[in-house]
N, CA, C and O atoms as CSV, one atom per row, in Angstrom:
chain,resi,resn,atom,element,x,y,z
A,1,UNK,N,N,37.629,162.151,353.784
A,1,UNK,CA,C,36.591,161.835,354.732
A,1,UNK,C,C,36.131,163.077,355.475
A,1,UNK,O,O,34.958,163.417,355.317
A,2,UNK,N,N,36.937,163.807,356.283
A,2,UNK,CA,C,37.054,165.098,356.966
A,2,UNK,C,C,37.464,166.238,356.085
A,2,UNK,O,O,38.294,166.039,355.197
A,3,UNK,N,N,36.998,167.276,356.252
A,3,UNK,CA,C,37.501,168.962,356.250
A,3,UNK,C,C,38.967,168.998,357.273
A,3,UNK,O,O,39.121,169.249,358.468
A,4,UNK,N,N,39.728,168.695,356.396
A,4,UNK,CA,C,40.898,169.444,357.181
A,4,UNK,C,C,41.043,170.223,358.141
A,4,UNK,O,O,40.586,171.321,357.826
A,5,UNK,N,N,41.502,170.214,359.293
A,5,UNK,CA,C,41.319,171.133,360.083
A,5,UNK,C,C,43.056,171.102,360.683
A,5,UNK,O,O,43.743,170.100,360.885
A,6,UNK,N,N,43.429,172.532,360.865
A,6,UNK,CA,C,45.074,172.374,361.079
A,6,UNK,C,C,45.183,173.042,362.621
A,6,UNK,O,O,44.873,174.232,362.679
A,7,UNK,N,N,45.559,172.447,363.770
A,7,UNK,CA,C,45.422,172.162,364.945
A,7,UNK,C,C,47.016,172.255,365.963
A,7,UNK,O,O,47.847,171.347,365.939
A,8,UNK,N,N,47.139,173.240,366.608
A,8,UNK,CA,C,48.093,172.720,367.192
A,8,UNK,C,C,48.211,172.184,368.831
A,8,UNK,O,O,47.169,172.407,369.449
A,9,UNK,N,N,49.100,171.636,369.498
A,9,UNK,CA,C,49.077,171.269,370.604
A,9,UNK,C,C,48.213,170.017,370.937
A,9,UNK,O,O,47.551,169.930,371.971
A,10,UNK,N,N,48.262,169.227,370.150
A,10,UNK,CA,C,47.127,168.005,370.136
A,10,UNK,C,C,48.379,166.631,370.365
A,10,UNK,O,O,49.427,166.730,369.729
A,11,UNK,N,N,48.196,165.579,371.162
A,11,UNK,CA,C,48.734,165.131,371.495
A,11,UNK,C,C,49.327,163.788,370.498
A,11,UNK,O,O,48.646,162.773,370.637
A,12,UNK,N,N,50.612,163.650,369.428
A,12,UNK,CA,C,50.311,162.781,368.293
A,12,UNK,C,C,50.131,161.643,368.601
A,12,UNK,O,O,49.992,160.874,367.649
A,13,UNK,N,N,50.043,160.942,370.248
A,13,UNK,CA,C,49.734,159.918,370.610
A,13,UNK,C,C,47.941,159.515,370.787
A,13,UNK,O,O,47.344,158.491,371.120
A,14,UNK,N,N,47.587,160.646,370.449
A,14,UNK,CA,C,46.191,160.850,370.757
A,14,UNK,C,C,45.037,160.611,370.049
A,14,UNK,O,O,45.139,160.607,368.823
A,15,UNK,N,N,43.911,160.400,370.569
A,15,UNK,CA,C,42.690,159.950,369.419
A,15,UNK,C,C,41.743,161.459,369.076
A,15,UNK,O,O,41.720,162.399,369.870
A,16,UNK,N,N,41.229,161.455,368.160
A,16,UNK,CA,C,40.700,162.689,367.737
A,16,UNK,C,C,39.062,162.218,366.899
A,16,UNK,O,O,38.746,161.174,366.328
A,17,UNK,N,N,38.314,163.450,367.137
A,17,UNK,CA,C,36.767,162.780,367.265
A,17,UNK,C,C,36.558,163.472,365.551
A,17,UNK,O,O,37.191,164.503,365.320
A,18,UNK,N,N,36.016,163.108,364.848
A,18,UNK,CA,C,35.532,163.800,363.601
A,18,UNK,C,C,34.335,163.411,362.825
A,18,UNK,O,O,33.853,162.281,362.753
A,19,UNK,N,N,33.893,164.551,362.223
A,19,UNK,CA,C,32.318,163.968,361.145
A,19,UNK,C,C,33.001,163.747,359.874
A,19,UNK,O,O,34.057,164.030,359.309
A,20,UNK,N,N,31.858,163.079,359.676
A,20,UNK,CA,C,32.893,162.274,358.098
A,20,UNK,C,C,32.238,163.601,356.958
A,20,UNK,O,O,31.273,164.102,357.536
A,21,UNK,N,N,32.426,164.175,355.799
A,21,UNK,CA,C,31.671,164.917,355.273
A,21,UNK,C,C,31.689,164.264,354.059
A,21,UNK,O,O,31.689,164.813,352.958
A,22,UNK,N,N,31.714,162.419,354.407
A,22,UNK,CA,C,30.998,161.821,352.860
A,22,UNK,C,C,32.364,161.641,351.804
A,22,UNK,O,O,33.318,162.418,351.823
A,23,UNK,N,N,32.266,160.634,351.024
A,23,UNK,CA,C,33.259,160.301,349.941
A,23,UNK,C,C,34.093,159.246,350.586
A,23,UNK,O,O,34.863,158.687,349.805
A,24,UNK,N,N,34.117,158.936,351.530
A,24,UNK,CA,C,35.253,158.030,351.933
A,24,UNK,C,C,34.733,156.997,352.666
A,24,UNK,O,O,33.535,156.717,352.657
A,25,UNK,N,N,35.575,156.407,353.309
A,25,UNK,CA,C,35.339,155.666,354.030
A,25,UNK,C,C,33.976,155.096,355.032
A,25,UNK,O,O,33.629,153.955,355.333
A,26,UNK,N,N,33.475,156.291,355.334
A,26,UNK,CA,C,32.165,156.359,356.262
A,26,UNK,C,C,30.861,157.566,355.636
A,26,UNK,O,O,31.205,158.667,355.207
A,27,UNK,N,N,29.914,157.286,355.665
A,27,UNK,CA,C,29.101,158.052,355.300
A,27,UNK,C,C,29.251,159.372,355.461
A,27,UNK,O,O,30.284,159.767,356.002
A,28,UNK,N,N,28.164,160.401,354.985
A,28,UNK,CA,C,28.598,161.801,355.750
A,28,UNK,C,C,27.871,161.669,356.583
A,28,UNK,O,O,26.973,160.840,356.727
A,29,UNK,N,N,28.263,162.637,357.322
A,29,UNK,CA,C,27.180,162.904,359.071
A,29,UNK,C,C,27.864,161.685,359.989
A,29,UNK,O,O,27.881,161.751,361.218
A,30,UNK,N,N,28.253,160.912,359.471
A,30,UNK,CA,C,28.837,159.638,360.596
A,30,UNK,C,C,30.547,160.602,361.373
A,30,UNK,O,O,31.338,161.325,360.767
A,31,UNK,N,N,30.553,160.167,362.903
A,31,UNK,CA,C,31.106,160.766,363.926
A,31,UNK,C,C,31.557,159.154,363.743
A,31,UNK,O,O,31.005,158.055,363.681
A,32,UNK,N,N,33.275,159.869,363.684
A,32,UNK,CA,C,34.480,158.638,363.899
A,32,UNK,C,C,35.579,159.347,364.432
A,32,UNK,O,O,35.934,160.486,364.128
A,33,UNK,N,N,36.242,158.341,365.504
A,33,UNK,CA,C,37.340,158.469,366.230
A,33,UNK,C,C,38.591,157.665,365.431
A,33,UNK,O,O,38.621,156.619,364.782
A,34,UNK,N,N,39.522,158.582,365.765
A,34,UNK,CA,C,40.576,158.393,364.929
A,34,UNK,C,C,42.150,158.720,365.241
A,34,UNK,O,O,42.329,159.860,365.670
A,35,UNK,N,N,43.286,157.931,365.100
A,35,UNK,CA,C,44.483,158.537,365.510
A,35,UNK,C,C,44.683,159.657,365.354
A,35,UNK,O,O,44.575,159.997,364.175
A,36,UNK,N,N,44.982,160.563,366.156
A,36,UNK,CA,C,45.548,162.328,365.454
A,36,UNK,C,C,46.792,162.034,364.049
A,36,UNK,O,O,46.877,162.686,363.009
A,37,UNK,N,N,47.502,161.036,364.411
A,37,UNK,CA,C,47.733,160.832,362.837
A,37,UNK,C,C,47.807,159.560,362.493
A,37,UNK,O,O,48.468,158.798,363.199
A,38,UNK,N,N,47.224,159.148,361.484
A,38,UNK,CA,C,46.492,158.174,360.952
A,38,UNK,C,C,47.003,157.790,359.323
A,38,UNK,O,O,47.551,158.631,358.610
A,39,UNK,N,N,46.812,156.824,359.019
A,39,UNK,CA,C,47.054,156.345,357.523
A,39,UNK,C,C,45.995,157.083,356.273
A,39,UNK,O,O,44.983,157.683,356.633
A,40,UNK,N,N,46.230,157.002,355.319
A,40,UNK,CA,C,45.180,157.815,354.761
A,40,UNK,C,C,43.615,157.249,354.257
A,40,UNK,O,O,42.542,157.763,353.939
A,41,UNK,N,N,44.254,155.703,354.411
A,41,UNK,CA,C,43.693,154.317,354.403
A,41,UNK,C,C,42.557,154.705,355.609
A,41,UNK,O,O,41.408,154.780,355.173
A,42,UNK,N,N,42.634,154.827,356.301
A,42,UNK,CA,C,41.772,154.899,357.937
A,42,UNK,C,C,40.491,155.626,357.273
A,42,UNK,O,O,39.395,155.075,357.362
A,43,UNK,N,N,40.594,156.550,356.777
A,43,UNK,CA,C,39.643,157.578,356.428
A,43,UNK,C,C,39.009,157.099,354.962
A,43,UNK,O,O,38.047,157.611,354.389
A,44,UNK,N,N,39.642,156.219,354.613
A,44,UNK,CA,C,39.382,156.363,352.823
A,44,UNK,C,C,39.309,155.151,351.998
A,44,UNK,O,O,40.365,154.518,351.996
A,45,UNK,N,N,38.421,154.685,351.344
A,45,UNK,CA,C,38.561,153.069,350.753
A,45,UNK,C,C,40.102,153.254,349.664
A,45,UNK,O,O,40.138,153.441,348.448
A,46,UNK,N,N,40.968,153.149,350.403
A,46,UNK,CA,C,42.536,152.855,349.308
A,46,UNK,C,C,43.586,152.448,350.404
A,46,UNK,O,O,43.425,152.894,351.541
A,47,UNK,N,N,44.618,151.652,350.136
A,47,UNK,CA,C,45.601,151.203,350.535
A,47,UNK,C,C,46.819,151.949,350.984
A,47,UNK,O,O,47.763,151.656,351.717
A,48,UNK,N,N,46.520,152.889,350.378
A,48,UNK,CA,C,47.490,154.052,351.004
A,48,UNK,C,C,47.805,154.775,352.238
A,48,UNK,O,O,46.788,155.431,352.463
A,49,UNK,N,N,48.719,155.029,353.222
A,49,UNK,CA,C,50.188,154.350,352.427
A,49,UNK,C,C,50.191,153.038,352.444
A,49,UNK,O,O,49.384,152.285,352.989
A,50,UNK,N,N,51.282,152.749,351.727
A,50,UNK,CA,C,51.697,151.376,351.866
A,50,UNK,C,C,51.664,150.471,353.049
A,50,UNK,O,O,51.093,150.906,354.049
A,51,UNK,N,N,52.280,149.071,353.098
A,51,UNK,CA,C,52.074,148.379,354.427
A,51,UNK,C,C,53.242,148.657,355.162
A,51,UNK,O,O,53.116,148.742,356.383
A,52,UNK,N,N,54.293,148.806,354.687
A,52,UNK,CA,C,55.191,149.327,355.112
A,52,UNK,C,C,55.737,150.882,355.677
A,52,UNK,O,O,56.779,151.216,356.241
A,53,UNK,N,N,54.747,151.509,355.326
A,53,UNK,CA,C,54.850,152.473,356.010
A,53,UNK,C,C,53.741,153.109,356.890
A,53,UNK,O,O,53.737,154.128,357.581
A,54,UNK,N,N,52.968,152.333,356.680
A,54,UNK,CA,C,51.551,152.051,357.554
A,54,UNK,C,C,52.302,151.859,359.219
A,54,UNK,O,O,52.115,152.506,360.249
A,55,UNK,N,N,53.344,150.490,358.877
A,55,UNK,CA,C,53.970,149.828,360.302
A,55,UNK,C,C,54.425,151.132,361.131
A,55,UNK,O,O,54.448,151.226,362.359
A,56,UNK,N,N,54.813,152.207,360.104
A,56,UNK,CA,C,55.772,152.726,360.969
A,56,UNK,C,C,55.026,154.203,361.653
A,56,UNK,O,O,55.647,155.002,362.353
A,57,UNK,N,N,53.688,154.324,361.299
A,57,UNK,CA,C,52.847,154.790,361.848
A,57,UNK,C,C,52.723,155.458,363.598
A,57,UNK,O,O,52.460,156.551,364.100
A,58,UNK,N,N,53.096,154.032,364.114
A,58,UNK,CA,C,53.388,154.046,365.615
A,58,UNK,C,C,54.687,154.625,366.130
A,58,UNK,O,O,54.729,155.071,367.277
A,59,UNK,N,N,55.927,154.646,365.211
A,59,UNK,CA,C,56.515,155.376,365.786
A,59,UNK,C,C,56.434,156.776,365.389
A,59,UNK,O,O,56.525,157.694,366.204
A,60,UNK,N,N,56.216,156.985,363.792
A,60,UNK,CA,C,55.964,158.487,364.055
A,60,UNK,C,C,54.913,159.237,364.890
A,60,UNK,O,O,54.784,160.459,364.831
A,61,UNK,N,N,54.391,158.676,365.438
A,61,UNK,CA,C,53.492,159.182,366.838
A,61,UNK,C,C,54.156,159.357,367.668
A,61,UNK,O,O,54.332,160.555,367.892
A,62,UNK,N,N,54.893,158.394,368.584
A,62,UNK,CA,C,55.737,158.191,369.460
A,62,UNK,C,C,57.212,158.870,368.615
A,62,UNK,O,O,58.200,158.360,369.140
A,63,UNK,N,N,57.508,159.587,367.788
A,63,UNK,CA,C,58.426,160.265,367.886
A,63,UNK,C,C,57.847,161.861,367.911
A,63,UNK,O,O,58.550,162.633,368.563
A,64,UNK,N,N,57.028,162.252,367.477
A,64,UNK,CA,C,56.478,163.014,367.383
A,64,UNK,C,C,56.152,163.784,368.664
A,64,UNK,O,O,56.155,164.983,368.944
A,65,UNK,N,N,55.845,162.572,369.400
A,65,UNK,CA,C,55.309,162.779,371.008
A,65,UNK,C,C,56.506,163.933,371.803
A,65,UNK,O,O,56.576,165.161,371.872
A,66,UNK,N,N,57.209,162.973,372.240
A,66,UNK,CA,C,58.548,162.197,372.155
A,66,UNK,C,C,59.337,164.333,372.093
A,66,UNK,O,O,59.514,165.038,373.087
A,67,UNK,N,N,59.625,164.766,370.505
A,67,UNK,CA,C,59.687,166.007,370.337
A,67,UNK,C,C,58.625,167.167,370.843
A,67,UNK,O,O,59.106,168.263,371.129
A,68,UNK,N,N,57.470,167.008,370.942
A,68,UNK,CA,C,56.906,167.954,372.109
A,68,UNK,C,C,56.961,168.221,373.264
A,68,UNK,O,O,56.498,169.210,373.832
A,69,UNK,N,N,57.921,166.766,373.978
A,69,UNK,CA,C,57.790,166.809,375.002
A,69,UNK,C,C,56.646,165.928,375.758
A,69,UNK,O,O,56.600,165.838,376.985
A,70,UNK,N,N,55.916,165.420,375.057
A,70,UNK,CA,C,55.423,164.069,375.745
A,70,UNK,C,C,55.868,163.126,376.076
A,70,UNK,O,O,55.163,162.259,376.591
């Protein structure tokens, strides 16, 4: 969906703003908000990851956090 962009100090509990650059999920030129980390599913017509590891999504945020010090 996005150009990769590798970022540090961003909060993994946090939402993050991006242009889509087309192929996925949302047109190109379309501006979407999005978990700083997210399923790959969010961005992309596929199921991936799984549902089961989709769930666990929330805590690797909140552990993530958690180790920075949030």
């Amino acid at each position: 969906m996005c150009q990769e962009t590798y970022v540090s100090g961003i909060d993994p509990k946090g939402k993050v703003r991006l242009v889509s650059t087309g192929g996925g999920a949302y047109k190109k030129g379309r501006r979407v908000e999005m978990n700083v980390i997210s399923g790959h599913r969010d961005g992309f017509a596929t199921d991936r990851p799984g549902a089961r590891l989709y769930k666990k999504l929330g805590t690797a945020r909140a552990t993530a956090a958690r180790l920075q010090g949030r």
